[in-house]
MILUMMAR-160091 format. One record per residue (C-alpha): residue number from 0; chain; residue in one letter; x, y, z. Coordinates in steps of 0.1 Angstrom, whole numbers, padded with zeros to 4 digits. Each point is the difference from the previous one (the first is absolute). Example, Ala and Ser with C-alpha at 12.3 -4.5 7.8 and 13.67 -1.06 7.14 Angstrom:
2
REC     k   c   r      c1      c2      c3
REC     0   A   a    0123   -0045    0078
REC     1   A   s    0014    0034   -0007
***
This chain:
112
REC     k   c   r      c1      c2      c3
REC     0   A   x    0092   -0141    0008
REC     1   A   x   -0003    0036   -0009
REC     2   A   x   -0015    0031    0019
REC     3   A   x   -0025    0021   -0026
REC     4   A   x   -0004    0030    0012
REC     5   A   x   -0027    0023   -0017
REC     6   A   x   -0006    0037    0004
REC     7   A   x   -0032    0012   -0011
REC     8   A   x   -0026    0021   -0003
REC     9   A   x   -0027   -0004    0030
REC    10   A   x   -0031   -0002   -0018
REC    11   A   x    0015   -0030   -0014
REC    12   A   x    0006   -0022    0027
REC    13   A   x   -0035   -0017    0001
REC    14   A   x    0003   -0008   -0035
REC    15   A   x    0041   -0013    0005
REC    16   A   x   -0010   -0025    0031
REC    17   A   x   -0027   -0016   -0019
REC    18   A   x    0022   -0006   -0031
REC    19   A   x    0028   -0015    0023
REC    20   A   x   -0023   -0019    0021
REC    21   A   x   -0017   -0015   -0035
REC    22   A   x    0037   -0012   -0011
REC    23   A   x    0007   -0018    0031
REC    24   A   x    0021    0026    0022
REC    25   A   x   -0010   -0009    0036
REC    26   A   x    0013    0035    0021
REC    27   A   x    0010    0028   -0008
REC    28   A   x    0014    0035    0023
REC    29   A   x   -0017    0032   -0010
REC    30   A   x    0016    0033    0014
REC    31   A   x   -0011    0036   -0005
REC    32   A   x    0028    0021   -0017
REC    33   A   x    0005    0030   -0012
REC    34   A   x    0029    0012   -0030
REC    35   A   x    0006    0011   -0032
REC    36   A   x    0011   -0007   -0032
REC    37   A   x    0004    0016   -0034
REC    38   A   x   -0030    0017    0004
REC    39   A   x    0013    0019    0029
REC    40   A   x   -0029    0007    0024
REC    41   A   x   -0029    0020   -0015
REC    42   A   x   -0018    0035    0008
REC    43   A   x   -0030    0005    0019
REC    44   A   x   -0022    0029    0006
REC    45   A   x   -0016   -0001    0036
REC    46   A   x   -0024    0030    0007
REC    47   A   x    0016    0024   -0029
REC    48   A   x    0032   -0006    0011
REC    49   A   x    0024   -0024   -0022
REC    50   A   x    0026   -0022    0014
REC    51   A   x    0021   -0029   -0007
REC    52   A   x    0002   -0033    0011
REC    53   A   x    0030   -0019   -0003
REC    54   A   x   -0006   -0030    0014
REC    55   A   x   -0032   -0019   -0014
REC    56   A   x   -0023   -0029    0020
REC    57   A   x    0010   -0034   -0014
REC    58   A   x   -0004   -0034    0010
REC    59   A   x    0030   -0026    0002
REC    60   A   x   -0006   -0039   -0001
REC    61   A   x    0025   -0023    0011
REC    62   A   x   -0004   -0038   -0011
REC    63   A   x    0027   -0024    0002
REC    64   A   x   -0008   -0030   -0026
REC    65   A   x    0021   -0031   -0012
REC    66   A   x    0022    0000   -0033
REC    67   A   x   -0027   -0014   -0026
REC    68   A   x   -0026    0028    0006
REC    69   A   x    0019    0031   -0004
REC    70   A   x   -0010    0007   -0031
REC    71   A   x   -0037   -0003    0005
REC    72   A   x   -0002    0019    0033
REC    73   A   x    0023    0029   -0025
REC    74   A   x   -0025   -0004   -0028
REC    75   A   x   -0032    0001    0024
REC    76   A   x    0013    0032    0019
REC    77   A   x    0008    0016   -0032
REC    78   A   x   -0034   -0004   -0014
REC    79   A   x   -0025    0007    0033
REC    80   A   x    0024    0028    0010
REC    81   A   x   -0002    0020   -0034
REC    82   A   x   -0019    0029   -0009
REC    83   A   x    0022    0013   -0029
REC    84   A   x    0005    0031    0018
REC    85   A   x    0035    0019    0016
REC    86   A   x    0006   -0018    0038
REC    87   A   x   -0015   -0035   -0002
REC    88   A   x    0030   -0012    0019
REC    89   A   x    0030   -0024   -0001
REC    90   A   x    0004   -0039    0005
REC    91   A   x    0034   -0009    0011
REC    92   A   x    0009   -0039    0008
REC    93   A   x    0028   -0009    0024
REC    94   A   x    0013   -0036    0009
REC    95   A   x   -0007   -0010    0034
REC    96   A   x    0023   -0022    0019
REC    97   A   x   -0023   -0017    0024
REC    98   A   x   -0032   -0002    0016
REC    99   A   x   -0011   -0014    0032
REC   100   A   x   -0032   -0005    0015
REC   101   A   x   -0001    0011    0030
REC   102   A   x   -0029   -0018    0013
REC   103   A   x    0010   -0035   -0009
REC   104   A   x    0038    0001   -0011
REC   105   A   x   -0007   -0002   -0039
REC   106   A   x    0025    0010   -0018
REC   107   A   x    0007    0012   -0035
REC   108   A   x   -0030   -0007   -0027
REC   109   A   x   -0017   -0020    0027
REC   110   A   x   -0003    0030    0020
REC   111   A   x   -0016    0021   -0026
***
């Protein structure tokens, strides 16, 4: 099992879900963040006056998946989360040791 974990950019989200939910990913966690990256915040002007922001609204999605769909949840985030432009985000995948159900007692793939 692995953990995707996808940061992205909020308008995105709507357009993520349904993608996953179309390949067969049954849950997923979705957390408002804020960070940075190599684009380093950006200015703003509010009522004449300009100022930076260093920490810009994103969105992170956490999904944990079995071995042999990795690669299509990767591929599926990478092309709904895109816009070609500076900050579309990062996906990193971690291994996951175990899962339990906590309703039931499931546990590993079972309990996804």
């Amino acid at each position: 099992m692995k953990l995707i974990m996808a940061v992205i950019k909020p308008f995105k989200l709507d357009e993520v879900r349904e993608a996953l939910t179309a390949i067969g990913v049954q849950g997923l966690t979705v957390t408002e963040v804020k960070g940075f990256g190599r684009q380093k915040g950006q200015t703003e002007i509010y009522r004449g006056a300009e100022y930076a922001v260093s920490f810009l609204p994103k969105v992170k999605i956490e999904v944990v998946v079995a071995d042999g769909v990795v690669e299509q949840v990767v591929e599926t985030l990478k092309k709904t989360a895109a816009t070609g432009k500076i900050g579309d985000g990062k996906i990193f995948v971690a291994n996951v040791e175990q899962a339990v159900r906590i309703r039931t007692g499931e546990t590993g793939a079972d309990a996804l």
